[in-house]
C-alpha positions in Angstrom: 16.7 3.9 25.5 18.9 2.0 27.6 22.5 1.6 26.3 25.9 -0.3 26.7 29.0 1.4 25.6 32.1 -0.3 25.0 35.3 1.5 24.5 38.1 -0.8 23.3 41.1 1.9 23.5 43.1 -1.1 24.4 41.0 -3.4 22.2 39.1 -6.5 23.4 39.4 -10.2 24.3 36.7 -12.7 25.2 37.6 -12.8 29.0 37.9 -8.6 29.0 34.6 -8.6 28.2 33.0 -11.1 30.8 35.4 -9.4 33.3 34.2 -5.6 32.1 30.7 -7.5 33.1 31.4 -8.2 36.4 32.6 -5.0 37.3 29.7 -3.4 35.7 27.5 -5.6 38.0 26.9 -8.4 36.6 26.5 -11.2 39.2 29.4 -13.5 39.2 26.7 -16.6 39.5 25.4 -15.7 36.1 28.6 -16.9 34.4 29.4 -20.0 36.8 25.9 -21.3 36.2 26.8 -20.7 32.9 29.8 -22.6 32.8 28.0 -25.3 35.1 25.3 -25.8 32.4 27.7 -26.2 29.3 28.8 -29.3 31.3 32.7 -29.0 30.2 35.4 -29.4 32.5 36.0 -25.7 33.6 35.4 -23.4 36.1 36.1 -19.4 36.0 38.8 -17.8 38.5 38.3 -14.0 39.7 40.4 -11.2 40.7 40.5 -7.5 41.1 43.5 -6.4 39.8 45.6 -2.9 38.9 46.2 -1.6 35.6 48.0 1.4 34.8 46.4 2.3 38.5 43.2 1.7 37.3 41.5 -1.2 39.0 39.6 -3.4 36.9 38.2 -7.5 37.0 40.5 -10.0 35.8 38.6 -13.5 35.0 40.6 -16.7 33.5 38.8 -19.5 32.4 40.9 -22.6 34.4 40.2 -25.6 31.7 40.9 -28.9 32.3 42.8 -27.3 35.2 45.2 -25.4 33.4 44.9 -21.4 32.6 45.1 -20.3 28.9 48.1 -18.9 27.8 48.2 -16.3 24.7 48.7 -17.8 21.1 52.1 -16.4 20.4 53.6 -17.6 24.0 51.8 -20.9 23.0 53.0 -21.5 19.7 56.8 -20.6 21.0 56.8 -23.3 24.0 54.9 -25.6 21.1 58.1 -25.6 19.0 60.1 -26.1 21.7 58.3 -29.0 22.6 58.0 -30.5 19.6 61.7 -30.0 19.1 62.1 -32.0 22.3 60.0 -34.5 21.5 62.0 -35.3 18.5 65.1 -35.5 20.3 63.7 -37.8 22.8 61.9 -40.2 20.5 65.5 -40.3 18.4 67.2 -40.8 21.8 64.5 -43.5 23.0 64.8 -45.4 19.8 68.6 -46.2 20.3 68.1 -47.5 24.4 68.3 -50.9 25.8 64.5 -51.4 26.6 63.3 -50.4 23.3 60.9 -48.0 25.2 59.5 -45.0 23.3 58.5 -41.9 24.7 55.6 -39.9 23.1 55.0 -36.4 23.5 51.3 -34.9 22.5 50.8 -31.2 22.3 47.2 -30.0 21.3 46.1 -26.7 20.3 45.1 -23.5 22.3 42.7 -20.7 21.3 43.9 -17.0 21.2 41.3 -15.3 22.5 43.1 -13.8 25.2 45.5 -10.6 25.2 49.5 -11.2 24.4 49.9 -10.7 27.9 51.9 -12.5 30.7 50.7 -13.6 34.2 52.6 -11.7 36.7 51.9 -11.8 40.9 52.8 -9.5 43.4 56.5 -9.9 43.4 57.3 -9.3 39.5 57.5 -13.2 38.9 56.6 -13.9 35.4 54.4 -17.2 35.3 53.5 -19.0 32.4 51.0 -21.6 31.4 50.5 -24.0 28.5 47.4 -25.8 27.3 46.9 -29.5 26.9 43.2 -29.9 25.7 42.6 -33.0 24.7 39.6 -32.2 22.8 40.8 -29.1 20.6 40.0 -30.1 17.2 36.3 -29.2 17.7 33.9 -28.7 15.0 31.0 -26.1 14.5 28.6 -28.6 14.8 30.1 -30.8 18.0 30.2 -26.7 19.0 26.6 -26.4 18.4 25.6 -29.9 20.0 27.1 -28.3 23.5 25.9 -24.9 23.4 22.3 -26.6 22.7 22.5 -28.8 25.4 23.2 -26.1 27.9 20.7 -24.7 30.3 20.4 -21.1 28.7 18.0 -18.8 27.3 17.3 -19.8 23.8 18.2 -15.9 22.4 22.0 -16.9 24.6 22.3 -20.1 22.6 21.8 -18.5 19.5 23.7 -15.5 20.0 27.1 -17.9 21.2 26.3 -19.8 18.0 26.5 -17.0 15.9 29.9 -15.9 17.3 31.2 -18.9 16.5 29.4 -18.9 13.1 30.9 -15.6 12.6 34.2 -16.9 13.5 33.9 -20.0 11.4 33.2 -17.7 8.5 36.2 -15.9 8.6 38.5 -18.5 9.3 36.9 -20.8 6.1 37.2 -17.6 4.1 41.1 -17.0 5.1 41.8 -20.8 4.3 39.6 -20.8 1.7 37.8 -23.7 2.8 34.0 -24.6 3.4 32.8 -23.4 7.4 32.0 -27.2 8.1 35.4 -28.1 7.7 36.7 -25.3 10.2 38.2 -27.4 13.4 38.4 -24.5 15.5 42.4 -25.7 16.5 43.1 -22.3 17.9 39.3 -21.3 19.0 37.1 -24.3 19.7 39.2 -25.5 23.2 36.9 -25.4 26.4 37.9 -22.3 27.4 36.9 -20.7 23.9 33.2 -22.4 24.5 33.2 -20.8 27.9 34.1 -17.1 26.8 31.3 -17.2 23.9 28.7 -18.5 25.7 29.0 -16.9 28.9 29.6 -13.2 26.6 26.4 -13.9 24.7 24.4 -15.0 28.1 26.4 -12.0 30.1 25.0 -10.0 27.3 21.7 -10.6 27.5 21.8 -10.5 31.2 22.8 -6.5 31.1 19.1 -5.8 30.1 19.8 -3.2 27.4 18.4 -2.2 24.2 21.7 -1.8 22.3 25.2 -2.5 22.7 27.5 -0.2 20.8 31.1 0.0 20.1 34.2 2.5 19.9 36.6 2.5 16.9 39.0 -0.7 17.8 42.9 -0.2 18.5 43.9 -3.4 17.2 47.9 -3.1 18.3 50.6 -3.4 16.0 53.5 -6.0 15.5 53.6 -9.2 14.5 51.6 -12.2 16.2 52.9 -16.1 15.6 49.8 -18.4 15.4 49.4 -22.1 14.0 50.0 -21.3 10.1 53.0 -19.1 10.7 53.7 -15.4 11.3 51.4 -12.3 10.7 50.9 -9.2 11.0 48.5 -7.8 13.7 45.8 -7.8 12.8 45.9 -11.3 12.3 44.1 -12.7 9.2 40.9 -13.8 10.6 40.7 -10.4 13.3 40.5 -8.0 10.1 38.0 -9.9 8.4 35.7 -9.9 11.6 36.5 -6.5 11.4 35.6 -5.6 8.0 32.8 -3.5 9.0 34.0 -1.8 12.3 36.8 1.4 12.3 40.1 0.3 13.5 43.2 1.9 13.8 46.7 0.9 15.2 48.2 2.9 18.5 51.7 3.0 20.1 51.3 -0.3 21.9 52.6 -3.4 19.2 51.3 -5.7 20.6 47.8 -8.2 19.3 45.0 -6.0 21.4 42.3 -7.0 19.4 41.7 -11.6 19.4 39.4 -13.1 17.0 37.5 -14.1 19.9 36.7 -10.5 20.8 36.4 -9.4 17.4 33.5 -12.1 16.7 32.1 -10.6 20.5 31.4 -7.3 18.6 30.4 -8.4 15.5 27.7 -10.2 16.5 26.3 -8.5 19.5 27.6 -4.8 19.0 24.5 -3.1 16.9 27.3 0.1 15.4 30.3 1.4 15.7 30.5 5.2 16.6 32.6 7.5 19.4 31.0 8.1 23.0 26.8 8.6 22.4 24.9 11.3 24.3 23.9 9.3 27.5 23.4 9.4 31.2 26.3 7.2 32.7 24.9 4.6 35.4 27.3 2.1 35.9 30.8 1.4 34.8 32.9 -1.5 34.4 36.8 -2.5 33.7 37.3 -5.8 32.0 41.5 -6.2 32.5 43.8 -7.7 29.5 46.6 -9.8 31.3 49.5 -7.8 30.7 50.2 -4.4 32.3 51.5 -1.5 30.1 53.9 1.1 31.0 51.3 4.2 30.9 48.4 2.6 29.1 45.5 1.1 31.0 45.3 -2.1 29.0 41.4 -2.7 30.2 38.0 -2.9 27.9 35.6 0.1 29.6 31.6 -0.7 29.8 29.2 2.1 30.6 25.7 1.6 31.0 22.8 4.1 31.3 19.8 5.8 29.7 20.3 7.9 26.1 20.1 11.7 26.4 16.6 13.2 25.0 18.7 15.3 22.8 19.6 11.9 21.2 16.5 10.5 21.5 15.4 11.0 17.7 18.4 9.5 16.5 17.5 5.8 15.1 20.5 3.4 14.5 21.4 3.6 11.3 23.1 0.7 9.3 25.1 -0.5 5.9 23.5 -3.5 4.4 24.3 -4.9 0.8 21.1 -5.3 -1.6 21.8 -8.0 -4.6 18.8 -8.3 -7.0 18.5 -10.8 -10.1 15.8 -11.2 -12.5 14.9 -14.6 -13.7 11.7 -15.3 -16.1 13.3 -19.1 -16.9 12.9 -20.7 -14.2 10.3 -22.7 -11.8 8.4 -22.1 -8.5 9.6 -24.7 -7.1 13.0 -23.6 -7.7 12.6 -20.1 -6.4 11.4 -20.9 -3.3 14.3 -23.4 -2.7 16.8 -20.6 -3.4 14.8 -18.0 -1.1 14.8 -20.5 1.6 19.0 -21.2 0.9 19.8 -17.5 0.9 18.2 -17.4 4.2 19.8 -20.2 5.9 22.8 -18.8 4.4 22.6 -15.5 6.8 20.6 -13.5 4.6 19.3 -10.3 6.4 15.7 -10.4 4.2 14.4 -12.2 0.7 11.7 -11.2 -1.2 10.3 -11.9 -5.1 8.5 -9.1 -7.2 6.2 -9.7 -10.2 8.1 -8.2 -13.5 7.8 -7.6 -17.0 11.1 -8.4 -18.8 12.0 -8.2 -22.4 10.1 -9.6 -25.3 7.2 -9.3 -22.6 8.5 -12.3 -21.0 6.3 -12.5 -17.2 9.5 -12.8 -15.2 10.6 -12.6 -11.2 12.7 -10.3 -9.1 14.7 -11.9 -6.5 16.1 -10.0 -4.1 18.1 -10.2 -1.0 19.1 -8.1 1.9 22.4 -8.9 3.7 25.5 -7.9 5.8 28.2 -6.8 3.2 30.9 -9.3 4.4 28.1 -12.1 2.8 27.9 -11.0 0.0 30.7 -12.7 -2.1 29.0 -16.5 -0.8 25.1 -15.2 -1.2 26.2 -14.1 -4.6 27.7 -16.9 -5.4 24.8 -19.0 -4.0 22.5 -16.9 -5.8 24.8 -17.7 -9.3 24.6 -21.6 -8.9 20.8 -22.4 -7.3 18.7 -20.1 -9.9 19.3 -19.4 -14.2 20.3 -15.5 -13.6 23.2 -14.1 -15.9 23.8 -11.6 -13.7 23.3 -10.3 -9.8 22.9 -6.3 -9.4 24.5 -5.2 -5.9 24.9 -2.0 -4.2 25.0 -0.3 -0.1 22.3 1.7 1.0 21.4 2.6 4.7 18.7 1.5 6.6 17.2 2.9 9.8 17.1 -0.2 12.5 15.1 -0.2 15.8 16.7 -1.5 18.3 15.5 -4.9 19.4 15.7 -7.5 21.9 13.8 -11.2 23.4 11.7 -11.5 26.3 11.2 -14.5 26.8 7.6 -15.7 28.5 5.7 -19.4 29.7 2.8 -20.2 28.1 0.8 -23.4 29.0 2.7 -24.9 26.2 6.4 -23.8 26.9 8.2 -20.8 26.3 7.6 -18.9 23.6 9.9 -15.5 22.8 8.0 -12.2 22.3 10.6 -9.9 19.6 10.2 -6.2 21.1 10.9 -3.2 19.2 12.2 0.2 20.6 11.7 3.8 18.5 13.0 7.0 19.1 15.1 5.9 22.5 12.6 6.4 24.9 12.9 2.7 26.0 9.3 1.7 25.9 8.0 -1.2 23.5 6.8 0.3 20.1 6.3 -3.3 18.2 6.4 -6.8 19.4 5.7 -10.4 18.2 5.7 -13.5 19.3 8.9 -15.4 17.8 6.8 -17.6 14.1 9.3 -20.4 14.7 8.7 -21.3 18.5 5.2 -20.7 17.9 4.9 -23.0 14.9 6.3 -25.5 16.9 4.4 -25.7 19.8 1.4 -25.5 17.1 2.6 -28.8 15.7 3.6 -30.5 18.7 0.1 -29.6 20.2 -1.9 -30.0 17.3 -3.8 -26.6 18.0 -4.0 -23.6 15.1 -1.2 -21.5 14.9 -3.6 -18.2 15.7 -4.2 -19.6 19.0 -0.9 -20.0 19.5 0.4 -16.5 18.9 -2.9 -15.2 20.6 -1.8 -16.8 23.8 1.5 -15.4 23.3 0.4 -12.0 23.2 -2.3 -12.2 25.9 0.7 -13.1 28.5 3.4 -10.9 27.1 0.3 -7.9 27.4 -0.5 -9.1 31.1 3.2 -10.3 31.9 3.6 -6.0 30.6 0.2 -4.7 32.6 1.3 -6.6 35.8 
């Protein structure tokens, strides 16, 4: 099985990891289409630069030609400027002309390292964002990742990252997802990290993508709502199911932006795997550390046969409730909710309750950081008194798109790996794209997903 490995000794950001996938091999027109087709007013800047003597990629995303600046920087040169502002509209207010001068300062996203820009001489320099369209919601978000020119799997991944990052910002502020703004991770550059991560991601070609236990830093990191301590608030609920742990260096290592990165497209979380090294890349963080290479490190190659037998394994969380007072309609409504909701799997059983009542046995798979909001779903759309809930394992294959052209459009084929040995064990074409090309065409659904499989087979045979 073919494998990414990332090791995040010095954590991760969202431009570490595009720049990690350049120096893996990646080509660099991957990411400025990318950026070309989300149709925003940015473009990517690349450089090879030193860390702790080892040499790594350094990308910025330049939007609305200014370079990001990390949040704490930010928010220090925001109150400063807001402090100025105040004195010069109280100054402006008392001269001759009556003028007024107005100030506006919009928000920047964190997701790169606390670092500082510095160029060959020691100079120390610093930039400040002005996006003028930083209060971005997820689904002005969703509208532009859409709209871009990407593989369909790409677009959903990005959205999932931000859905993922939505999530833990609404559950921090306890608000509703919906009324997340994004203020500190829905600017331009933010859109360009995601997207181009979840299209880079796709473009590496492997089976899975896993993870190293995260060094999230230490300190204390300032960010619109005050200050915290690192992990910031949103960070450790991203990484809720991942092993963290806090080094020497105090500084933020670990953003929300690369914390959604793994979340969503890392498949586990475990120390170097048994594999055969082919590439390498180094994704550099901004600053340099005295004695630390402050880089993200991707490896790519094939699992050891030694290895071979081992199938990811997972934590998922199972809820069950029994209902025998309730109607059809009703119970497919809430199986159709709980999916929508990021349910992993719903199913009903037939069962025979007390006083011989014919009853139903909903149940629902899921990650275990949703299963506070699917149990509170589950609570308020069906009659249940009461939602049983525990972890068990489960043995995943690994998975991935392909995605073909049949006469009708492109359809994507899901393919299935077992044991690591990299060749397809299951596949299917994707229900939803096939349904709607049935509808649009007015031809049976069979034929559909016949011709789906015929291609993928001969697309497979050559």
């Amino acid at each position: 099985m073919r494998i990414a490995y990332l090791e995040c000794f010095s954590g991760i950001s969202g431009d570490m990891f595009l720049g990690a996938l350049l120096d893996a091999g990646i080509p660099p027109e991957v990411l400025t289409k990318t950026v070309e087709a989300l149709g925003v007013d940015a473009r990517l800047e690349i450089s090879r630069v030193q860390r702790s003597g080892i040499s790594a990629v350094k990308l910025d995303v330049i939007a609305a030609g200014e370079k990001e600046l990390p949040r704490e920087e930010f928010w220090e040169k925001q109150a400063q400027a807001e402090q100025h502002t105040q004195k010069h509209e109280h100054s402006h207010s008392h001269d001759e002309h009556g003028h007024e001068e107005e100030h506006q300062h919009s928000h920047a996203h964190d997701h790169d390292h606390e670092h500082e820009d510095e160029d060959k001489h020691g100079h120390s320099h610093e930039h400040s964002h002005s996006h003028e369209h930083y209060h971005r919601g997820l689904k002005e978000i969703r509208e532009i990742i859409n709209k871009a020119a990407i593989s369909q799997t790409a677009k959903q991944k990005a959205i999932r990252i931000f859905e993922v990052l939505g999530a833990a910002e609404a559950k921090v502020h306890n608000t509703d997802i919906e009324k997340i703004h994004f203020h500190e991770v829905g600017a331009i550059d933010a859109i360009v990290d995601i997207t181009c991560a979840a299209v880079g991601a796709e473009a590496l070609g492997v089976d899975e993508i896993i993870c190293s236990p995260l060094n999230v830093g230490g300190g204390t990191v300032k960010c619109a709502h005050g200050t915290f301590p690192i992990p910031a608030p949103a960070t450790l609920e991203l990484l809720k199911t991942a092993p963290v742990y806090s080094g020497e260096i105090q500084k933020e290592l670990v953003t929300p932006t690369g914390a959604a990165i793994v979340n969503v497209l890392a498949g586990r979380f475990t120390n170097f795997p048994g594999m055969k090294p082919e590439r390498v890349g180094y994704g550099a963080g901004t600053r340099d550390f005295k004695d630390h290479p402050n880089v993200l490190r991707l490896t790519i190659g094939e699992t050891l046969e030694s290895h071979a037998s081992l199938i990811p394994e997972e934590t998922i969380t199972i809820l069950e409730a029994n209902v025998d007072d309730m109607t059809a309609q009703i119970f497919g409504y809430v199986m159709e909710r709980v999916l929508q909701e990021g349910a992993l799997d719903v199913f009903a059983t037939s069962v025979q309750m007390k006083k011989n009542r014919p009853g139903m046995m909903l149940t629902v798979l899921c990650r275990p950081e949703d299963t506070p909001k699917l149990t509170k779903l589950i609570f308020a759309e069906t009659t249940t008194l009461g939602v049983r809930m525990r972890e068990e394992k489960r043995a995943r294959l690994a998975r991935r798109y392909m995605a073909i052209s049949t006469r009708w459009g492109e359809i994507r084929m899901k393919l299935a790996n077992l044991n690591g040995s990299g060749s397809v064990s299951n596949y299917a074409p994707e229900y939803e794209d096939c349904r709607r090309i049935a509808e649009q065409e007015r031809i049976p659904l069979k034929a559909v997903m016949q011709e789906a499989i015929r291609v993928y087979l001969e697309k497979e045979n050559g």
